[in-house]
C-alpha positions as CSV (number, residue, x, y, z in Angstrom):
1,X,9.0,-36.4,3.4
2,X,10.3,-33.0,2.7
3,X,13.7,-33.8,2.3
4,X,14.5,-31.2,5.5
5,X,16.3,-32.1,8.4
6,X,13.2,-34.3,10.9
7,X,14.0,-31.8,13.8
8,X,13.1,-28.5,11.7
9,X,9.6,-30.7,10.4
10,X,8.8,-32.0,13.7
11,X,9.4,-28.7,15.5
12,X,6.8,-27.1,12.9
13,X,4.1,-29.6,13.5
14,X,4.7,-28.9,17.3
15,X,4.2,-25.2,17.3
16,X,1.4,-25.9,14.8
17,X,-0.4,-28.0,17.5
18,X,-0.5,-25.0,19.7
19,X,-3.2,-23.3,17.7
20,X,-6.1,-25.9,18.5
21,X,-7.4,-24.1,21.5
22,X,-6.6,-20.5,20.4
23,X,-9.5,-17.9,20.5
24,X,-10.2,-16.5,16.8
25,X,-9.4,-13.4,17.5
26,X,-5.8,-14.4,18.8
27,X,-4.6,-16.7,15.9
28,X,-2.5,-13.8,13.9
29,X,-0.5,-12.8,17.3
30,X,-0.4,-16.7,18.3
31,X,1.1,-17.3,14.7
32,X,3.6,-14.6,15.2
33,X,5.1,-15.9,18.2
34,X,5.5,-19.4,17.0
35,X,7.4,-17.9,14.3
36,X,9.6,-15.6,16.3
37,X,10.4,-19.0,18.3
38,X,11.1,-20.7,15.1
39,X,13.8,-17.9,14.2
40,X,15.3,-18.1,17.1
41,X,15.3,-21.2,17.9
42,X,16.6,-22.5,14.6
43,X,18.5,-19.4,13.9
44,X,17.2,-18.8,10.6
45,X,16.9,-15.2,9.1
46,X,13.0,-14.9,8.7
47,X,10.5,-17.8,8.6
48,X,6.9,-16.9,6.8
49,X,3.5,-18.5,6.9
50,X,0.7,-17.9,4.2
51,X,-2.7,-19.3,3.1
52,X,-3.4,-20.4,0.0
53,X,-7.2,-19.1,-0.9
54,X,-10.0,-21.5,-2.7
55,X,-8.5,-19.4,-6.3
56,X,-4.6,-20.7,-6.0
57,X,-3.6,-17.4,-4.7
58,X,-1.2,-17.2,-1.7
59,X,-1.7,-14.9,1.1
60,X,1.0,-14.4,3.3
61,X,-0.3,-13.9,6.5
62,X,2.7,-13.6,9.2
63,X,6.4,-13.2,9.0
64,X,9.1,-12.7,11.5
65,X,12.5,-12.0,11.2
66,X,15.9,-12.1,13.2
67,X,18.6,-9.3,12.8
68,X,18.7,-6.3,9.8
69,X,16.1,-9.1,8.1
70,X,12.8,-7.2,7.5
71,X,10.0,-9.8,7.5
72,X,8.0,-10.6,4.6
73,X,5.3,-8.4,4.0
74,X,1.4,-9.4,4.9
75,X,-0.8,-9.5,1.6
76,X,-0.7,-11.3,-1.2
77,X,2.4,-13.0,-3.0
78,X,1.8,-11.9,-6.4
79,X,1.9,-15.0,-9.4
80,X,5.3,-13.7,-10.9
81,X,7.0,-16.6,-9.2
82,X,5.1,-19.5,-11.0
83,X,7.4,-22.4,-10.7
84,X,7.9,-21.6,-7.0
85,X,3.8,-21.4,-6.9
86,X,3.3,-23.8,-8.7
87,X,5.6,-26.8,-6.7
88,X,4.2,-25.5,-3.3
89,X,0.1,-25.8,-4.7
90,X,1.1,-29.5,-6.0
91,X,2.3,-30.1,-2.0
92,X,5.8,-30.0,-3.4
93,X,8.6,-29.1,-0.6
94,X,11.0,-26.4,-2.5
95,X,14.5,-26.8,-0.7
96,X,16.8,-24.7,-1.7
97,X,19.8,-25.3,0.1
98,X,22.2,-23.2,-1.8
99,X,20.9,-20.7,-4.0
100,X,20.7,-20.2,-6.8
101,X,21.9,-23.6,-7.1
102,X,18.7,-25.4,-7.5
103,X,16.3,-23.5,-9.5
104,X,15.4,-24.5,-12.9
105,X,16.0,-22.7,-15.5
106,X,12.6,-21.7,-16.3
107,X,12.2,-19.9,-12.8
108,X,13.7,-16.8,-14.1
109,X,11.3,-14.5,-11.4
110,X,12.8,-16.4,-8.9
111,X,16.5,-16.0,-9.9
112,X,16.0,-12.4,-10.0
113,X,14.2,-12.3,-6.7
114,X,17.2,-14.5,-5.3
115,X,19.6,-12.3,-6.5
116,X,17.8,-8.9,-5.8
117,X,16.8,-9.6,-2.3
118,X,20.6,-11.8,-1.6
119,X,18.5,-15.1,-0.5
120,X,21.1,-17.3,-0.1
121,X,18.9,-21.1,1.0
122,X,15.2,-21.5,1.3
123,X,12.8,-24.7,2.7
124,X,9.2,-24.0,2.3
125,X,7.0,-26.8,2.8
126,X,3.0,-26.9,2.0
127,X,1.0,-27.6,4.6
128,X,-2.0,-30.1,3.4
129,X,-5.6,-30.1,5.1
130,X,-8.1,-32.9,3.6
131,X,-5.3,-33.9,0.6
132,X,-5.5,-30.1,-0.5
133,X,-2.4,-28.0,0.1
134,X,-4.1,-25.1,2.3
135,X,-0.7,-23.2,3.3
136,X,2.9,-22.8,3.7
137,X,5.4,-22.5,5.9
138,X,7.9,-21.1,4.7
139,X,12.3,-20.3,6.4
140,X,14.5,-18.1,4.6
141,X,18.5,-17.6,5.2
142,X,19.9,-14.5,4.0
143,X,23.3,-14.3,6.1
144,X,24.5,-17.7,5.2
145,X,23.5,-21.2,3.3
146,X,21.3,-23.4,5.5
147,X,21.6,-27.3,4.8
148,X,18.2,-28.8,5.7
């Protein structure tokens, strides 16, 4: 298990079930929605979803945000933030309750994104197809803490 809260994982895997019967070209705006929901519902600050291509790289493919939160840019994540990276390709969950509490000290990129950006908790957990991690989903609090 994740180590989250079981409402904030089962609520995921609900709005992820909603994508079965979706029409191709309707995924991206389908995606969006769940994750507006998921803000609101939830009340976190901005909750991302990405894809993790055949090379390691992660795409982020959808964000959505509550408030003066801007949501995460589409496009690719960049490698700077290897231990993050690097937990969520192994299927890791990273929860990060209270930041920067929590990160090691070899995830310097990620201490400065933390304190650049005011990230104050963070839960991202990989989503796994086949045993392979294939994506993330990904809740970020910026106002306050969040205990998961």
């Amino acid at each position: 298990m994740c180590g989250c809260s079981g409402s904030v994982c089962d609520s995921a895997i609900r709005y992820a079930s909603r994508f079965a019967d979706v029409p191709a070209g309707a995924v991206t705006a389908e995606i969006e929605s769940a994750l507006k929901r998921l803000v609101h519902f939830f009340g976190y600050d901005r909750c991302t979803y990405g894809e993790f291509g055949a090379d390691g790289s992660l795409n982020v493919m959808c964000s959505a945000a509550a408030g003066r939160v801007a949501p995460y840019p589409p496009g690719a994540f960049g490698n700077e933030r290897s231990w993050y990276l690097g937990e969520l390709r192994a299927g890791r969950p990273v929860v990060l309750p209270a930041l920067p509490k929590g990160l090691p000290p070899h995830a310097r990129a990620e201490a400065e994104y933390v304190r650049a950006s005011g990230l104050r908790s963070h839960l991202a957990i990989p989503l796994r197809t086949r045993g392979r991690t294939t994506g993330v989903l990904a809740f970020a609090g910026f106002r306050k803490a969040r205990d998961w």
